[in-house]
N, C-alpha and C positions, 0 to 999 in steps of 0.2 A: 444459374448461380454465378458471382460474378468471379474470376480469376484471383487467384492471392495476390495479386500485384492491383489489380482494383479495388481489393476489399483492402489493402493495406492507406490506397490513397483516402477511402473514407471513414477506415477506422482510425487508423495512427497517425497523415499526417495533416487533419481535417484539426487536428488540438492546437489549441491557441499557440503554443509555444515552439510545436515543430519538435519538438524532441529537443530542442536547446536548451531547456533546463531541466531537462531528465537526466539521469545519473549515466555512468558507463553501462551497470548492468543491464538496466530496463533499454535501452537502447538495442544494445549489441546481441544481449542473449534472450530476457523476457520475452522481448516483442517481436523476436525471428522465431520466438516459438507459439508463442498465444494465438497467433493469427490463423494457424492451423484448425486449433481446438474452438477458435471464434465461429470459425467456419462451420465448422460441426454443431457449435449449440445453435446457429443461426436456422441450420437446418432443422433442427429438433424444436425451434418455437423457444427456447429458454428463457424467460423473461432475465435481466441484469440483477435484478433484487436478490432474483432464485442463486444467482450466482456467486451473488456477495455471499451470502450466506451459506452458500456449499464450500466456498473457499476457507471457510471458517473452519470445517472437518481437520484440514493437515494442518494447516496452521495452529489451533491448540493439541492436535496430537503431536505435534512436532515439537512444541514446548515440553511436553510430557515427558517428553523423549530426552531432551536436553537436559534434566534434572537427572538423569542416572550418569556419572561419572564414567561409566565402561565405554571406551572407543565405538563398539558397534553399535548400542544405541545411539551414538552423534550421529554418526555414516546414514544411517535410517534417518535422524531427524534432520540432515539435511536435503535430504531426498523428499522430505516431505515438506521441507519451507521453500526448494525448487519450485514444487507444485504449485505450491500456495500462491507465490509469485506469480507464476504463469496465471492462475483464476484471476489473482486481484487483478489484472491486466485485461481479460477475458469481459467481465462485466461494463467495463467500461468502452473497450470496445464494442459488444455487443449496441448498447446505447447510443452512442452516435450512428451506427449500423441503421437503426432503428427511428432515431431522429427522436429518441426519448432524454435525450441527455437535461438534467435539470438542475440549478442548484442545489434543490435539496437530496437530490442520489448523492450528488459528489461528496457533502456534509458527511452524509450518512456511512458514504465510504470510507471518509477519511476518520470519523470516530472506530468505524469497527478494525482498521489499519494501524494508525496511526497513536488512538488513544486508549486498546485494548489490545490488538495480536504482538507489536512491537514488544512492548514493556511486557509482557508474558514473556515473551520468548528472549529478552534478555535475564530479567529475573531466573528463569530456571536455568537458563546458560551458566551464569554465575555463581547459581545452587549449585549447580553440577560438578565447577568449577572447585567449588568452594568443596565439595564433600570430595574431590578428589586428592585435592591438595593438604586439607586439616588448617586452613591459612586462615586465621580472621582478617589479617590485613586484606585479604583477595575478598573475605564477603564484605568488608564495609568500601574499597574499592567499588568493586560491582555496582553492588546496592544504590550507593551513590549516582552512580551513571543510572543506574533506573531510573531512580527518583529526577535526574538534569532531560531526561527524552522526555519524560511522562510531564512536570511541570512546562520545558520551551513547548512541545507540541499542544499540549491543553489549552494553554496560554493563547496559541496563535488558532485555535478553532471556536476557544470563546470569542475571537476576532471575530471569525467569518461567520456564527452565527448571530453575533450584535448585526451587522453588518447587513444581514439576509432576513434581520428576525420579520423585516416587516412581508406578509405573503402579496401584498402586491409590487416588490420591488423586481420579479422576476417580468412580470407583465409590462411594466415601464419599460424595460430594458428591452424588452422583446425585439430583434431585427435589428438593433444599434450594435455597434464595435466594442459599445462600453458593457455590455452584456457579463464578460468573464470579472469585471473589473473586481468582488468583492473575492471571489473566489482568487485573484492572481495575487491580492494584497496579503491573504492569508498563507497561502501560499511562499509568498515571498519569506515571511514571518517565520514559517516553519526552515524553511531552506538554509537560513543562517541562523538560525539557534540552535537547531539540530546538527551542524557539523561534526560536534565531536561523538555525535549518538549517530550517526548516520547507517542505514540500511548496508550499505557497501561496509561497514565495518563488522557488523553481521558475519558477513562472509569473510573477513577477514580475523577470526581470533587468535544504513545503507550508505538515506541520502534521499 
C-alpha cells in the first residue's frame, strides 16, 4: 500500500486545480484528514458511489440536529458536518485512487452536496435559529439566504449538465487537457455566485 504522502500526490494533488481554488478549509483541515480514512476505504475495496452516499448519514443527521435551538445539539451537529466533510472529500479521492473519476460522479456529487445537504443544513440552522430567538426578521433573513445557495448553485449545475448532457462528450475529450473544461466552467459559476452562501460561512455563524 502506497505511503500517505504518495497517496496524497495521487489523490489530491492529481486535481486539475492543485487546491488553488479550494477553500481554506478543505485545504488545510478536510484533506489533512480524508487521506487517512481514503486509505482505509481503499483497503476495504469501497467503491466512491458507496461513499457518496454513506456520507449522506451525518450530513442530514447533522441538519436534524441543527433545527433544535439548545447549544448541545449544535456541538453534536457540528461534529457531524465535520464528518460529512471529511466523506464528501473521501469519495472523490478514492476515484482518482482508482482512476474511476468521470463527469458524471462529479455531477452526481455535486447534486447530492451542493443541491440537497448544503441548503438542508442552512435551512435547519436557521430554523434553529429562528426557534431560539422568536425573531421573524432572523427566519425571513435566513430563509432568504437558502433560497440565494439553492437557486446560484442550481443554476450553475443546470450548466454543467447542459454542457455534459451529450454521453459521448466524455469519450471525445478522453486523454486531452480540455477534458475538465465543462466541469471547471461550472464550477467557476458556482464559485462566485455562492460567496455570500459559502460552505466556510457554515462554519462561521463554505465556499
Amino acid at each position: 500500500m502506497e505511503s500517505i504522502s504518495r497517496l496524497r500526490e495521487i489523490c489530491q494533488y492529481t486535481r486539475y486545480d492543485k487546491f488553488n481554488q479550494s477553500d481554506w478549509l478543505d485545504r488545510n483541515i478536510f484533506r489533512k484528514v480524508s487521506i487517512y480514512l481514503t486509505r482505509f476505504f481503499i483497503k476495504l475495496g469501497i467503491s466512491p458511489n458507496r461513499l457518496t452516499l454513506l456520507s449522506l448519514l451525518p450530513g442530514t443527521a447533522a441538519g436534524a440536529l441543527f433545527a433544535f435551538p439548545q447549544a448541545e445539539y449544535w456541538l453534536v451537529a457540528w461534529s457531524l458536518l465535520f464528518i460529512y466533510e471529511i466523506l464528501d472529500c473521501c469519495d472523490g479521492e478514492v476515484a482518482r485512487y482508482q482512476g474511476s473519476v468521470s463527469l458524471i460522479g462529479e455531477h452526481n456529487d455535486s447534486i447530492i452536496g451542493i443541491a440537497f445537504i448544503y441548503p438542508f443544513l442552512l435551512a435547519c440552522m436557521y430554523f434553529g435559529i429562528y426557534r431560539a430567538l422568536e425573531n421573524t426578521i432572523a427566519f425571513i433573513f435566513g430563509f432568504a439566504l437558502v433560497i440565494g445557495w439553492t437557486v446560484s448553485c442550481c443554476s450553475a449545475l443546470l450548466c454543467q449538465r447542459i454542457l455534459c448532457k451529450k454521453g459521448t462528450l466524455q469519450e471525445q475529450l478522453e486523454g486531452i487537457e480540455q477534458v475538465d473544461i465543462p466541469d471547471i466552467m461550472s464550477r467557476g459559476i458556482i464559485r462566485y455566485c455562492r460567496m455570500p452562501f459559502t460552505r466556510t460561512a457554515l462554519f462561521l455563524p463554505y465556499s
